[in-house]
C-alpha positions, 0 to 999 in steps of 0.5 A: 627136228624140223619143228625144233628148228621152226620153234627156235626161229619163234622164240628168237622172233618174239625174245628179240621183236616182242609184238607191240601188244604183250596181251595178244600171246595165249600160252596153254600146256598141252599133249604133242604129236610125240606124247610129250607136254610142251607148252601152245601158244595162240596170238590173237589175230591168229598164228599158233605154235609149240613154244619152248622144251618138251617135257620128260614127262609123257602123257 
């Protein structure tokens, strides 16, 4: 739950306060902790997190 809530609060930062460097953000899809996909994403000068809805779908 709280990693719900922590990816909202970084999705409502990044909607609403888009970093100055649009290029920096590097989005893969891959396996959460809870065997879901869900998309990961990496800024350049560091700074990584689950981005968005997991899937229905286990992997």
């Amino acid at each position: 739950m709280l990693d719900k809530i922590g990816n909202l609060g970084t999705l409502l930062l990044d909607r609403f306060l888009p970093s100055t460097d649009a290029e920096a953000l590097s989005c893969t899809v891959q396996c959460n902790s809870r065997h879901h996909w869900q998309e990961f994403c990496c800024r350049d000068g560091g700074g990584c997190y689950w981005r968005g809805d997991e899937s229905i779908n286990r992997c």
